[in-house]
Every structure is written in C-alpha cells, then in structure tokens.
N, CA, C and O of each residue as an XYZ file, in Angstrom:
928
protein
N      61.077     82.406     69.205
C      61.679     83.406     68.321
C      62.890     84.034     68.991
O      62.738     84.577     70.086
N      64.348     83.987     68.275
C      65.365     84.612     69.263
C      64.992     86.120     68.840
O      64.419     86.600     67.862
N      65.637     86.722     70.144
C      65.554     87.915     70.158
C      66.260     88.912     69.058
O      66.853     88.197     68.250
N      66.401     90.193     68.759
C      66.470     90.893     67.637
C      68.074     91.381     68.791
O      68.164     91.342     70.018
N      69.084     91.788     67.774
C      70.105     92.291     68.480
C      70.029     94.062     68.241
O      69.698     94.745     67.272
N      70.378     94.306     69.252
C      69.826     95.697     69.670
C      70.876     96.466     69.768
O      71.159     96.399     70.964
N      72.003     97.493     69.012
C      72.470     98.225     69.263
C      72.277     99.618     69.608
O      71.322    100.104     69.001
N      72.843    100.375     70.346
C      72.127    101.606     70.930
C      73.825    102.537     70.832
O      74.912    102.226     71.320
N      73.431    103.698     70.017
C      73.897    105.124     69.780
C      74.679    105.811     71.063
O      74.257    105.300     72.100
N      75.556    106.680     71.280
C      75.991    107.716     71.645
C      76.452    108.719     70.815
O      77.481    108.690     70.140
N      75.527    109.732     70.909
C      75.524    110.802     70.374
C      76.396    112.412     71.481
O      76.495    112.398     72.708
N      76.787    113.352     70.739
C      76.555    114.645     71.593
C      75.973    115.605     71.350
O      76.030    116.522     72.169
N      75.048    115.795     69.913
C      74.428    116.803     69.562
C      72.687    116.479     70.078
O      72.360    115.661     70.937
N      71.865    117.260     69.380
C      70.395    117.110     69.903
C      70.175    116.561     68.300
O      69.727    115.417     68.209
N      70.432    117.231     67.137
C      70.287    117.241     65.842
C      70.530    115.292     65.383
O      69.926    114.641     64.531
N      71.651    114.840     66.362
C      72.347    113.616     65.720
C      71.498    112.368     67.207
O      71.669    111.157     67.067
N      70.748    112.846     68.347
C      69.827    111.993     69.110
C      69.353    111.403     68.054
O      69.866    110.342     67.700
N      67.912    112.156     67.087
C      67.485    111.639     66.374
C      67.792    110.634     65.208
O      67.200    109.591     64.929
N      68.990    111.285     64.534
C      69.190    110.999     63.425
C      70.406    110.315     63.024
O      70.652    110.266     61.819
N      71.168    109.804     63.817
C      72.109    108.305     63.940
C      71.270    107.540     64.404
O      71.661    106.446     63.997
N      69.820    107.270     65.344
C      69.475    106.020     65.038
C      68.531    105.730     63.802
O      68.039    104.621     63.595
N      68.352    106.704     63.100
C      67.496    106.716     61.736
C      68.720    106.177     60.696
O      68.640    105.240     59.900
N      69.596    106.848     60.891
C      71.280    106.476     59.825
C      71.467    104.989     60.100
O      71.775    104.308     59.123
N      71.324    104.349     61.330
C      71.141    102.944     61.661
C      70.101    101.991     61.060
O      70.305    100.878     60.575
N      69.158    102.532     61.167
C      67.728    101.338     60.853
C      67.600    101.450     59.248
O      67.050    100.526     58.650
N      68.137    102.650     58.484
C      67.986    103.219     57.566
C      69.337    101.951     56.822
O      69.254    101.300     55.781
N      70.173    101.981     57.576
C      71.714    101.152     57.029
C      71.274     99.569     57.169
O      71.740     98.872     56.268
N      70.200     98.655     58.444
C      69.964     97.578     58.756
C      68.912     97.535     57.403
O      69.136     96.540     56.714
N      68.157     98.132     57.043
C      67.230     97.931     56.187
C      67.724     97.717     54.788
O      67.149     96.894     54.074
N      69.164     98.675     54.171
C      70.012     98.435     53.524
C      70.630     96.906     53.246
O      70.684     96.263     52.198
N      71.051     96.595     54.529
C      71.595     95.242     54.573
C      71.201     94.183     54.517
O      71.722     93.069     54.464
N      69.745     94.743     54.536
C      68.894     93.271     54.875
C      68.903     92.763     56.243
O      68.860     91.568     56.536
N      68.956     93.658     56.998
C      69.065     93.050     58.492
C      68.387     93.285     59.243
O      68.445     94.314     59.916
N      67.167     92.015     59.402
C      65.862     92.330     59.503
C      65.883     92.054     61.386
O      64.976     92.520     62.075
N      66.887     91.356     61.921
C      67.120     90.901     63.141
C      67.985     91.969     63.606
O      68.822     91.637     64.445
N      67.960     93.159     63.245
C      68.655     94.548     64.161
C      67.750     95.399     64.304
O      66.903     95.675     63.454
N      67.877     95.969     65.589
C      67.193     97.557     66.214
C      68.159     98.218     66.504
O      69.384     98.103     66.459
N      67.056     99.305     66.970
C      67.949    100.501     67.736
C      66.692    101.310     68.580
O      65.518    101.015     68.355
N      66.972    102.083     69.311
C      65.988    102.443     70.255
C      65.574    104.137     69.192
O      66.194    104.714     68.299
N      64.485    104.367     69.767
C      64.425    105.924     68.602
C      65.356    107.399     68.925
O      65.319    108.394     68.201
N      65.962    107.299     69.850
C      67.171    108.195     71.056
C      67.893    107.557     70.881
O      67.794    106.331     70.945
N      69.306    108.479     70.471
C      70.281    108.102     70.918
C      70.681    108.592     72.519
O      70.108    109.580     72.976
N      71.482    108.003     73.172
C      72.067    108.462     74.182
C      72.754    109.702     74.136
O      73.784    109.810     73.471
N      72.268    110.668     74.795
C      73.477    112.315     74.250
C      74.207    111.973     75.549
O      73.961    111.268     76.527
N      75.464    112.970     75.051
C      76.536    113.453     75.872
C      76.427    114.955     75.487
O      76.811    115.550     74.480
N      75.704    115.432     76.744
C      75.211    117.187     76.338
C      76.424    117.822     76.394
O      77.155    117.798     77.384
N      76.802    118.714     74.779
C      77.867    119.574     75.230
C      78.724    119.006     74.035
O      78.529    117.869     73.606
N      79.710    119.874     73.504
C      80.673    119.649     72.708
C      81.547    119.214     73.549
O      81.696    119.967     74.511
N      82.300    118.110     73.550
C      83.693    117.759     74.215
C      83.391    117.435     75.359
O      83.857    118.135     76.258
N      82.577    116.351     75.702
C      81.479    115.986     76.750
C      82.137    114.274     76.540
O      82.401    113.458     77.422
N      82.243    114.161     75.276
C      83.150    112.310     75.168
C      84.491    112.325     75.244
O      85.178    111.497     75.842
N      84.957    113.484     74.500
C      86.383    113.688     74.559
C      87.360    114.240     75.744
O      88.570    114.405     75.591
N      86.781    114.451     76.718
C      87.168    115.274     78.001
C      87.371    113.986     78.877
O      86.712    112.949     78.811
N      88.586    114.315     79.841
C      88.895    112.970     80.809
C      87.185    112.686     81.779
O      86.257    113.487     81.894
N      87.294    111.332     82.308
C      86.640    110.639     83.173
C      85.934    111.573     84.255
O      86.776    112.068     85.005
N      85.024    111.838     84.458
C      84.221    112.332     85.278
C      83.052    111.858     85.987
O      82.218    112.757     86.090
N      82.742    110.904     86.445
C      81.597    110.112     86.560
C      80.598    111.352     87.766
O      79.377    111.282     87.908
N      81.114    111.941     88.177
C      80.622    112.966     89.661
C      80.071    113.934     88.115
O      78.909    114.310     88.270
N      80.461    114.218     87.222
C      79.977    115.627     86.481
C      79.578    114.963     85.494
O      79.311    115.735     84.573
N      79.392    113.832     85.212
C      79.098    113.294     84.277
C      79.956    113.342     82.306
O      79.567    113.435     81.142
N      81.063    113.226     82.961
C      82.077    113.954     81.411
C      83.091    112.384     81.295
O      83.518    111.618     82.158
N      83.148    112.399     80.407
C      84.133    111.340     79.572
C      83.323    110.353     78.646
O      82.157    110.276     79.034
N      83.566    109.638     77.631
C      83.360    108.809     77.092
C      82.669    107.058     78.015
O      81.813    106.178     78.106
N      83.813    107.591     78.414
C      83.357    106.182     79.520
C      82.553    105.891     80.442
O      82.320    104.785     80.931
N      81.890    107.425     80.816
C      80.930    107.916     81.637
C      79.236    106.752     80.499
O      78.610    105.722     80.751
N      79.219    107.854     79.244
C      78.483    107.129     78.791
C      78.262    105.523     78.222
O      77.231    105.005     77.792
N      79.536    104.982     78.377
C      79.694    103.964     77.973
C      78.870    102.924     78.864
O      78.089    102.044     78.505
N      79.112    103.143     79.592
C      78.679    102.612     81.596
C      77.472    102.778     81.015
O      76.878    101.761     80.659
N      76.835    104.137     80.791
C      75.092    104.186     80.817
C      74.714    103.434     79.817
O      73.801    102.726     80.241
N      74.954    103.177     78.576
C      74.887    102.162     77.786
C      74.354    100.824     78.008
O      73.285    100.222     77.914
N      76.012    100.547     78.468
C      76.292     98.766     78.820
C      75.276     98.396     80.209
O      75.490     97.363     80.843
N      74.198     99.315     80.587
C      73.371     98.729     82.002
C      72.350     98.224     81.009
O      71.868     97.131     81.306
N      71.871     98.839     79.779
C      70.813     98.568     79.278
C      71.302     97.033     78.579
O      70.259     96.566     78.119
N      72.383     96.111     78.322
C      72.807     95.051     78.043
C      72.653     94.890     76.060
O      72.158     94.043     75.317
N      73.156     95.801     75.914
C      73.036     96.277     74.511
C      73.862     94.956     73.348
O      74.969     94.538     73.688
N      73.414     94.583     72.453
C      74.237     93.700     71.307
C      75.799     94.704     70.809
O      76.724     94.276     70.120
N      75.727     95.500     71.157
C      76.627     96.553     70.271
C      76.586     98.371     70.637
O      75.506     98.956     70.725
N      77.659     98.949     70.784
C      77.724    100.621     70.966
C      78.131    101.642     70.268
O      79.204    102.056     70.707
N      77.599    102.448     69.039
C      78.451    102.964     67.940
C      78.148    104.255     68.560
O      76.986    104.628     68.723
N      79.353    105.069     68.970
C      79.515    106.467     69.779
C      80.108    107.451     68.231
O      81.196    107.499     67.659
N      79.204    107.909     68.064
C      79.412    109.144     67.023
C      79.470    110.475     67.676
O      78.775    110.715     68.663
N      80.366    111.443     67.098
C      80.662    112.312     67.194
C      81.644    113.535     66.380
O      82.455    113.083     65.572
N      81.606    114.835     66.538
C      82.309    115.533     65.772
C      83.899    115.957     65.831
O      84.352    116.396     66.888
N      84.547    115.847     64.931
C      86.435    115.862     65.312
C      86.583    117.524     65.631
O      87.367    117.919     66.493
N      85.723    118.468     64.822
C      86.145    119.954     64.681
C      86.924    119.728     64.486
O      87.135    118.765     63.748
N      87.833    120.415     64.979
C      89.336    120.672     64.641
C      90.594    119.716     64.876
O      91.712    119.544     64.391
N      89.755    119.167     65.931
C      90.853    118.128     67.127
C      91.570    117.012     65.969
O      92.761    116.829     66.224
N      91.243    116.507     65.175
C      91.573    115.295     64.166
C      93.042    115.596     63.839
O      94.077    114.973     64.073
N      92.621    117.533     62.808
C      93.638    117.981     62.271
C      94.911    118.459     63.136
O      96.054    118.209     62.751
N      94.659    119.126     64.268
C      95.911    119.443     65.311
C      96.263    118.082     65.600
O      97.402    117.923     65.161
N      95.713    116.697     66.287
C      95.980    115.969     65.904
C      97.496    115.068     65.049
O      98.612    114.597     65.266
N      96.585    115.282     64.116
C      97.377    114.769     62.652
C      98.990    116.065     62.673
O      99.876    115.648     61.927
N      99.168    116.723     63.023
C     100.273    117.831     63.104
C     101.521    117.174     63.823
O     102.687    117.277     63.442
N     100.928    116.264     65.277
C     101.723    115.753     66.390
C     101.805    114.320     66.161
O     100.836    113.790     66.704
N     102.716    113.288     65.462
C     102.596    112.198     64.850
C     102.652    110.968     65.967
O     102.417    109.766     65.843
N     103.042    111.735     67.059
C     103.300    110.922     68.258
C     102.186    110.884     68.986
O     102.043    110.081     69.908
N     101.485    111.565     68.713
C     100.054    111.436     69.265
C      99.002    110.829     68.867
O      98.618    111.000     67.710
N      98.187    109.836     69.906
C      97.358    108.806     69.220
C      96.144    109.828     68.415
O      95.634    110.929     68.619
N      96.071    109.045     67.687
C      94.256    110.017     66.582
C      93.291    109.988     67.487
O      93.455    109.234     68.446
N      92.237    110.679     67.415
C      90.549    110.827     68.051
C      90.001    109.754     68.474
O      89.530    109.497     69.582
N      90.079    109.169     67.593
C      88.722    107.906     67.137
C      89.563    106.802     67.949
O      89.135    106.311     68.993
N      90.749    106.471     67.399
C      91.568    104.850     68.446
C      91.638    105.381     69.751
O      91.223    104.627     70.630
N      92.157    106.749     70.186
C      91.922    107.237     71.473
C      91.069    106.700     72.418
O      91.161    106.035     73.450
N      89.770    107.460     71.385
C      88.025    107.259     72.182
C      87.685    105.887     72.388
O      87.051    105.499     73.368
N      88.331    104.750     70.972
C      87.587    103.491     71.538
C      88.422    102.760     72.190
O      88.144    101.562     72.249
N      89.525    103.180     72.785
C      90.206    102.782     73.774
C      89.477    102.482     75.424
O      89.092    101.640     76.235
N      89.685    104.036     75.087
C      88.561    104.168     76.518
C      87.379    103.395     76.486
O      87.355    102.333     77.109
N      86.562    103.715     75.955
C      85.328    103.196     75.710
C      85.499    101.506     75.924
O      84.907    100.796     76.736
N      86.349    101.184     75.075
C      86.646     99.389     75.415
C      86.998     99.134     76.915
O      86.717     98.086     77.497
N      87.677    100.256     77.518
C      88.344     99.895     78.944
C      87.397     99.469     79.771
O      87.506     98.727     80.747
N      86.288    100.081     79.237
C      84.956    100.051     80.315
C      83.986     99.199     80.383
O      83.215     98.956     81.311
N      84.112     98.546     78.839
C      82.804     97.556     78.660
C      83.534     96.362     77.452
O      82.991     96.300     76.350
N      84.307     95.792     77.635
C      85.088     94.818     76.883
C      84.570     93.928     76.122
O      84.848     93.587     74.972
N      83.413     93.404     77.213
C      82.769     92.320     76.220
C      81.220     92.465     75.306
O      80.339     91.742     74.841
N      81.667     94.228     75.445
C      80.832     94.652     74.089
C      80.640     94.939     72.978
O      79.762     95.798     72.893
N      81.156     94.546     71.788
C      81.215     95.126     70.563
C      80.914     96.849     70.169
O      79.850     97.238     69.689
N      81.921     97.619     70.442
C      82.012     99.036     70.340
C      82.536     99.791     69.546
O      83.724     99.962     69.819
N      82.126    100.441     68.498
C      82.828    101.372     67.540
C      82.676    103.068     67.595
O      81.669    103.646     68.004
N      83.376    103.444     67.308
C      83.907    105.096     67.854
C      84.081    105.779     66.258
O      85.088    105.522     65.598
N      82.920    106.727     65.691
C      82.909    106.780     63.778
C      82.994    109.069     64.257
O      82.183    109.793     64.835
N      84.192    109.322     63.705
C      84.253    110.608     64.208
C      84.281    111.215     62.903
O      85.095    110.943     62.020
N      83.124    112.250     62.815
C      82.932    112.885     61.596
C      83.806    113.937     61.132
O      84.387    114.648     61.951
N      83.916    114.058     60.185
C      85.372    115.076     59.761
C      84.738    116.656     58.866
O      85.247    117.253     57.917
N      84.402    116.734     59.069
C      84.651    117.825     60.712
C      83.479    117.876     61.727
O      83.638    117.947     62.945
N      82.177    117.829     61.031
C      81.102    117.878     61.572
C      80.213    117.350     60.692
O      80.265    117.342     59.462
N      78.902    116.645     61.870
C      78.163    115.632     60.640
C      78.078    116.308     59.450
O      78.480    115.638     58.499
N      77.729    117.302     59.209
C      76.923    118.196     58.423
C      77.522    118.209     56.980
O      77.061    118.713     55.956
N      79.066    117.278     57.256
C      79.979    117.385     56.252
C      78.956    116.018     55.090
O      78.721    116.176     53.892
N      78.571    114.876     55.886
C      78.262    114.337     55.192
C      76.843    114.698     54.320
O      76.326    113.795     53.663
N      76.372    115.753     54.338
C      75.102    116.415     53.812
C      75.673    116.864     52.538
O      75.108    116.538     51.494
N      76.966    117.733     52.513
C      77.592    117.987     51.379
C      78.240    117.449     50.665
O      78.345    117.907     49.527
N      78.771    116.549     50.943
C      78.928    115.250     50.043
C      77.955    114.161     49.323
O      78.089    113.308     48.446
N      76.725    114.722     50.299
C      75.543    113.753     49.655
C      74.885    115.040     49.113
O      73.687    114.771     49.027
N      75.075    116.191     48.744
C      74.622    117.135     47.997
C      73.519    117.139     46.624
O      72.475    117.791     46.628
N      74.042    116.158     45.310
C      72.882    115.730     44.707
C      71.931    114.798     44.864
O      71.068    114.696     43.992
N      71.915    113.902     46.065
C      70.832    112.993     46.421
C      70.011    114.012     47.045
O      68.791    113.879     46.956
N      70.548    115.129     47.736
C      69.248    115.855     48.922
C      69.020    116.660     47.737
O      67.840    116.964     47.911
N      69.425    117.297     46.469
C      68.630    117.851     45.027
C      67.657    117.057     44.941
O      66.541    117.549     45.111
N      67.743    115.878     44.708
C      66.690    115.229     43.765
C      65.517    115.025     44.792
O      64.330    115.097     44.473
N      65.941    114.782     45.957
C      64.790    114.328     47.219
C      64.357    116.215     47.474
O      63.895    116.522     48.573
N      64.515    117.103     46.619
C      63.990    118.309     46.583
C      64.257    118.832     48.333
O      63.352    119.289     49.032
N      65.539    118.659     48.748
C      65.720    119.072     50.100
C      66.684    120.314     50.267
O      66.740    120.952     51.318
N      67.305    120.553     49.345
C      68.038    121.272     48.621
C      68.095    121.714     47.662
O      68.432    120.885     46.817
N      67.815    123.364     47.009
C      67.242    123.743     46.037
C      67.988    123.213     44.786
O      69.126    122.758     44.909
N      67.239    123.274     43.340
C      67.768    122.409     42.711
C      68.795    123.234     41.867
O      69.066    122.658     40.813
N      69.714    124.931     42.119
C      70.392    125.293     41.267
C      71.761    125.369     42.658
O      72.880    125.850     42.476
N      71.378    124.905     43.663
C      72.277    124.997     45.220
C      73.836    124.224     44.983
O      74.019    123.012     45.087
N      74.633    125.002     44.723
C      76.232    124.325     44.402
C      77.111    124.774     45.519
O      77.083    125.715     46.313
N      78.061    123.556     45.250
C      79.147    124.327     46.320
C      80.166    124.822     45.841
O      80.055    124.407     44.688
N      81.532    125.685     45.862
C      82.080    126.050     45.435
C      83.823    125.047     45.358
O      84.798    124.928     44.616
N      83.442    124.678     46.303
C      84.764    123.660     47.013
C      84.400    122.004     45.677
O      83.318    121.618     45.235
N      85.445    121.592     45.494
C      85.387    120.316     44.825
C      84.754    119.040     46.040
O      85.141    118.985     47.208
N      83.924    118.280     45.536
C      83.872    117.162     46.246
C      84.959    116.351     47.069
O      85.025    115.773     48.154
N      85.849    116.634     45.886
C      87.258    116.063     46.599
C      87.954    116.259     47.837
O      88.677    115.452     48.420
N      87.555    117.791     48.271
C      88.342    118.314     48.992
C      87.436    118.278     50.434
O      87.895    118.583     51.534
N      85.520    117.667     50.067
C      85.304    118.279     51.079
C      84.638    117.929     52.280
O      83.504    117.995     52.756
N      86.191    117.384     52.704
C      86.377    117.308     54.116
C      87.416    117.886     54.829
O      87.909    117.460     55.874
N      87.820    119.202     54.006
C      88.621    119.802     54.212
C      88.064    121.117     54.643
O      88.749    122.112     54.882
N      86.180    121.008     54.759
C      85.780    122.426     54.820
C      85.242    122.562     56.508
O      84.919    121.644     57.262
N      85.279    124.017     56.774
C      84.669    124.068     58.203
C      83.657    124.852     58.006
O      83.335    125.442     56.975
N      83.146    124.841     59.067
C      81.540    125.750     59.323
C      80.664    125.268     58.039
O      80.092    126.036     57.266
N      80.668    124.004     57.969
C      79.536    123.183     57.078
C      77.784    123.407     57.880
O      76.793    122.988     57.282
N      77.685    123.994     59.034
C      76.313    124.482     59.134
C      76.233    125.712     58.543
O      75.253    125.835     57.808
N      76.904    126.596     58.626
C      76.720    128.068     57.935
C      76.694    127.575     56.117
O      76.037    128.253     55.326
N      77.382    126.505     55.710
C      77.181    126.092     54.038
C      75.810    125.846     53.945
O      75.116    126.347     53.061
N      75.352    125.047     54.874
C      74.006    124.273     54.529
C      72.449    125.141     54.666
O      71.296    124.964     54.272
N      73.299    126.303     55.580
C      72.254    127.687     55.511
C      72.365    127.922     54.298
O      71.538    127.295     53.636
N      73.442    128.948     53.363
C      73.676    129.301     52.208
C      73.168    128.258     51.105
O      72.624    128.887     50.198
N      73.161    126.874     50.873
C      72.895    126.486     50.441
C      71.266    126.193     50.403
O      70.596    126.118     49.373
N      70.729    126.030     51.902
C      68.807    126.213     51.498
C      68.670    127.532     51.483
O      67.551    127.541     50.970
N      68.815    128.180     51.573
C      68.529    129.755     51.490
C      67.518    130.166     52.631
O      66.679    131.059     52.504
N      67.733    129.291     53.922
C      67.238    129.277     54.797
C      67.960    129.308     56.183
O      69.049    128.737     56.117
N      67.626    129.878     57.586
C      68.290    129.073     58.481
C      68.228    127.679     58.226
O      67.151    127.187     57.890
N      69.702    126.666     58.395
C      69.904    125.405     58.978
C      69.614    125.206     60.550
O      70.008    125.812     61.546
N      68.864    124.234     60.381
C      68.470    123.700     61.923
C      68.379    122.227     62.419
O      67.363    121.539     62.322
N      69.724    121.770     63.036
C      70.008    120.664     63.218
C      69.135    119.775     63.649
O      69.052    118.666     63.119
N      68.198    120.236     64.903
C      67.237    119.380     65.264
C      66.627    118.777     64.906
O      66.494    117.631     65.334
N      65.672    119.500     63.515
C      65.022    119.222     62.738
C      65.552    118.556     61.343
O      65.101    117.454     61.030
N      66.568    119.254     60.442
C      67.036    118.960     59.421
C      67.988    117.691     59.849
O      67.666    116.602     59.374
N      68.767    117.729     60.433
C      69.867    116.105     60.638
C      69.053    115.479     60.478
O      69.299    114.921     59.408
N      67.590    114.935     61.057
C      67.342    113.673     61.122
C      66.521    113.663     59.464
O      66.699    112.599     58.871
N      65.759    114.605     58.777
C      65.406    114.847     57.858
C      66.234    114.456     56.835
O      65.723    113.525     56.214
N      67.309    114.789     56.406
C      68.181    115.088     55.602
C      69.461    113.479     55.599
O      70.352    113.050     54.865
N      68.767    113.069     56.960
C      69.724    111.595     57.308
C      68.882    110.634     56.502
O      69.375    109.576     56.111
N      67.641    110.960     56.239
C      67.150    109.820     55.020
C      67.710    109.570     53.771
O      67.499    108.567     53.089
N      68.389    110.457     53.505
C      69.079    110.887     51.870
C      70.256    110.492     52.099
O      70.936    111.052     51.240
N      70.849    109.933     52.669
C      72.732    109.675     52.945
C      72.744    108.207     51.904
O      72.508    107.052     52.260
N      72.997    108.566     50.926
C      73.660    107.254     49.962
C      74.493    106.168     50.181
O      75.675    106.446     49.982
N      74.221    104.702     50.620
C      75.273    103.770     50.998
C      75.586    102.941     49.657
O      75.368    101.805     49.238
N      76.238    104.164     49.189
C      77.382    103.652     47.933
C      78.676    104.244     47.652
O      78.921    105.391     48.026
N      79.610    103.467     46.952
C      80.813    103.914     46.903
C      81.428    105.022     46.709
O      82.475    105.345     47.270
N      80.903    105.581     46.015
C      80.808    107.189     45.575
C      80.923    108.035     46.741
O      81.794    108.871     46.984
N      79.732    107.635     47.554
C      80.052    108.218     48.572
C      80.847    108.327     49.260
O      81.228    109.454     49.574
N      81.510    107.022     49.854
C      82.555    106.881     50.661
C      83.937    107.147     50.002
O      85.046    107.174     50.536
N      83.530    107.368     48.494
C      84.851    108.104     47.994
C      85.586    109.575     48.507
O      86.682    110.114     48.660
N      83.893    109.822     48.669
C      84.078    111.454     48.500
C      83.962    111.805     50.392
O      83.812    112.840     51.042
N      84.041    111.097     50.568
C      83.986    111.256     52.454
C      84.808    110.169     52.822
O      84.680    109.018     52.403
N      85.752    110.622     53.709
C      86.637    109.508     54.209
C      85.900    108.978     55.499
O      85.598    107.805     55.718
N      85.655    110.143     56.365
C      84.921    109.874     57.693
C      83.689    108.885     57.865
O      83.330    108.189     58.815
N      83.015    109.148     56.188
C      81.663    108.489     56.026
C      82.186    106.889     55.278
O      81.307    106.060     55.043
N      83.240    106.659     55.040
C      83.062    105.432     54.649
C      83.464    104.816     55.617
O      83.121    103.634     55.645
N      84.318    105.323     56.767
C      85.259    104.688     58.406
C      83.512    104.094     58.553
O      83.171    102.928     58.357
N      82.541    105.290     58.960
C      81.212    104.686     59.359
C      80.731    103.554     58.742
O      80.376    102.570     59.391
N      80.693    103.607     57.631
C      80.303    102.535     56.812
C      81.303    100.907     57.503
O      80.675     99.880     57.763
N      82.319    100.963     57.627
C      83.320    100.061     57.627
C      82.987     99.406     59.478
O      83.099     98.305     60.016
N      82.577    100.704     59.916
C      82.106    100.549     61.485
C      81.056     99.713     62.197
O      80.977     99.156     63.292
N      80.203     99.870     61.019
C      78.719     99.011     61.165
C      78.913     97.820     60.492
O      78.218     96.936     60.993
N      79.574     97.443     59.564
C      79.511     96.473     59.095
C      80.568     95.384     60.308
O      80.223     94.217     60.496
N      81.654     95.893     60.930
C      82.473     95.308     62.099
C      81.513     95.000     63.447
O      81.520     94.078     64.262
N      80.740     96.122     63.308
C      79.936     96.220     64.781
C      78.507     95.111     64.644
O      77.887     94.398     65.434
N      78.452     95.309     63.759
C      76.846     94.213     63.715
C      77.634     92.549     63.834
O      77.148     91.607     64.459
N      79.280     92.513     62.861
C      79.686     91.491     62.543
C      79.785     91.014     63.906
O      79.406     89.861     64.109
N      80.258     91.742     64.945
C      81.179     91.419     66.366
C      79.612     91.209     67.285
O      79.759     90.811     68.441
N      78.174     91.461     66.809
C      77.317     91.444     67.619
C      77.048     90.253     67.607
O      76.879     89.602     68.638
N      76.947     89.673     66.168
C      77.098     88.378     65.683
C      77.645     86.977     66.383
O      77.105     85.942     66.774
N      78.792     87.408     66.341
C      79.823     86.681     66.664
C      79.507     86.434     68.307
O      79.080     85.415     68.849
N      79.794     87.466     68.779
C      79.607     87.358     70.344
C      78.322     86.693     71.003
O      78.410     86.287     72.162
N      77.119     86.570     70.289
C      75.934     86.079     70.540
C      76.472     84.334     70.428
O      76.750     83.610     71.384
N      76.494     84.106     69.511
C      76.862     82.885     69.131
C      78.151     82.248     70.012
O      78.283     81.050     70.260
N      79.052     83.301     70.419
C      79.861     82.503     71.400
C      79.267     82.727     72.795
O      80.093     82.291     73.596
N      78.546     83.057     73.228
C      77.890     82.831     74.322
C      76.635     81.702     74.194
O      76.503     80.796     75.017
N      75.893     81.859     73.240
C      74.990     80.607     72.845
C      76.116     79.000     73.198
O      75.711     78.061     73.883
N      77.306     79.045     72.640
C      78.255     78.014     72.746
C      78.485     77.703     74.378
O      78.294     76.596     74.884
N      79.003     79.081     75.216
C      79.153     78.880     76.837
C      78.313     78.415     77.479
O      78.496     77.775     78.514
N      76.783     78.773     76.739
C      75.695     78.071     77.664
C      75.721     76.825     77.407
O      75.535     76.120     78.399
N      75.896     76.249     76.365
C      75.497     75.011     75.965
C      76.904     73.966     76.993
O      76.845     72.996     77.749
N      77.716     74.599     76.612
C      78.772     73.740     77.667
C      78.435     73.585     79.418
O      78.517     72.735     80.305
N      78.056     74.857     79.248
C      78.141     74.816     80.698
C      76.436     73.730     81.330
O      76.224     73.249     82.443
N      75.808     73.707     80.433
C      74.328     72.687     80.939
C      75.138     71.479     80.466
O      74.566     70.741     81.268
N      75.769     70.861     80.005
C      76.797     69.512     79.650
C      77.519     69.106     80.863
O      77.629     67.909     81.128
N      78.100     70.162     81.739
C      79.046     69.876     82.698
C      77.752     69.269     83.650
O      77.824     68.249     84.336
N      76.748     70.013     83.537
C      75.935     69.914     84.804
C      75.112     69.018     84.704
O      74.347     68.776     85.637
C-alpha cells in the first residue's frame, strides 16, 4: 500500500493550531482525497509577527525558522497560514514593495525548495472568513439566527477587529481556541464564497497547487528511483 501524502500546517495563533488542520482534512474530504493527511497540530509560530519578522534561528523568529522545523518531519507539502492585519494594506500603499504572501513564500522556498510550499494570508484576520461564511454558521445554529452584519458582503474584507464582530454577533465572548476550530466546520467550498472573500479563495487556489505539486513531486522521484536501480 503506498503511503498517504502528508502535508503539515504552520500556524501563529492557538485558535488556528487546531483548526487549519480541520480546514485541511475537511477540504481533502471535499476533494475526494482519500490519500491526504495532516497531523491534528498545526505547527505554531507563538506570537503575532513571529513568521513575518527577519531570520532568527537563536530566538526562534522568522518564517524560515519554522520552515526548517517542518521539512525535518519530511512532509509531502507546507501550507503556512497566517494573519495580514494591517501589513497587506500599508503594503498595497508602497507599489514598489513586494506583497506579504510572495514575500513569505520566498523565504520559506529559500529554505526548503524541494518542497511544495504555499503561504495563504488572511485578510485581515481568519475570523474574516467566519463573516463571510455568516449564513452557513445560521443554519449550523452557531450563530444566532436574527445575527446580521451591517457592512455588505462585498466589502468584507475591508473590515477590522472581526473578533470583537463575532462577539457582537453571538452575543457572547468570542473565543478563538475553542470557536476557530468549531466554526472551521462550516467554511463553504463554493464559489460564492470565494466571491465574497478574496483571501479565502487565494486559499482555495493554494491547496489545490499544493496537493497538485505533492503529486507531482512524488511521482518524479518514484521516476529518479527507478533510473537510478537501471544504472546499477
């Protein structure tokens, strides 16, 4: 039986450990992709700006730091999620300046090349994609059923402090730990969605490249072995 290809998470929240590899198995099960895992942890990078901060291997800070911890475990694939806050939009202001996301998987590639690696940066914070999936978490009764937002769908990834919305909206404290991975069962992989989220369809577009390139790369190494027992 060949083995199952195994991609493994980098996360920086505690809320998104859990619940990007649930958004994963939850998306392989989608696809029909009965020959993918993921471990039940993601890898954290403790700390906001813990991936995005230069190379540190002594303090443990940079992207590439975790990339390294990754690539020992000999992973099929590395999808490093994380939040833009603000950084996307200041960003986007300076045109000469590379974006977040090609930045991060720059680095990230520098370090581990012959791994299939994607870099999916949420706009603004995961939490955005909860409000865009707003009437799926109604009907899955996760969100009360008269709970609206005031902002158009259209716009909203244009909103900040989407944890303080998602309080107002359960009429409860929001609590990432618990609710991300909860609330990551309800994320809709349909068009609609990725209409109404730009960040969430990049993800979408991410996994479908990253499983493709896990693919691919298996099979061209299946090919190196086979040559190389021919020579011999």
């Amino acid at each position: 039986m060949r083995p199952r290809y195994r991609i493994l998470a980098i996360v920086e929240g505690h809320g998104e450990q859990r619940a990007v590899p649930a958004l994963l198995r939850r998306w392989f099960q989608h696809r029909r992709f009965r020959d993918f895992e993921t471990r039940d942890l993601a890898i954290r990078a403790p700390g906001s700006g813990a991936l995005k901060c230069p190379h540190d291997a002594e303090d443990e800070l940079g992207i590439e730091y975790y990339v390294e911890l990754a690539a020992r475990e000999r992973p099929d694939g590395i999808l490093v999620m994380l939040d833009a806050d603000d950084e996307c939009l200041e960003r986007a202001g300076t045109p000469s300046r590379q974006g977040l996301g090609p930045e991060l998987l720059e680095r990230a590639r520098s370090v581990a090349p012959r791994i299939p690696i994607e870099v999916v940066v949420a706009n603004r914070e995961y939490e955005v994609w909860f409000l865009a999936a707003l009437a799926s978490l109604r009907r899955a009764a996760r969100i009360p059923r008269g709970a609206r937002l005031a902002t158009p769908l259209s716009d909203i990834e244009t909103l900040r402090d989407c944890k303080k919305r998602m309080t107002r909206l359960l009429g409860r404290p929001y609590e990432p730990t618990t609710d991300q991975p909860d609330f990551t069962g309800f994320l809709p992989f349909t068009s609609a969605m990725a209409h109404r989220s730009r960040s969430y369809r990049k993800l979408l577009k991410a996994l479908e490249a990253l499983t493709s390139a896990a693919r691919q790369n298996r099979r061209q190494s299946s090919r190196r072995a086979s040559a190389r027992k021919q020579d011999t």
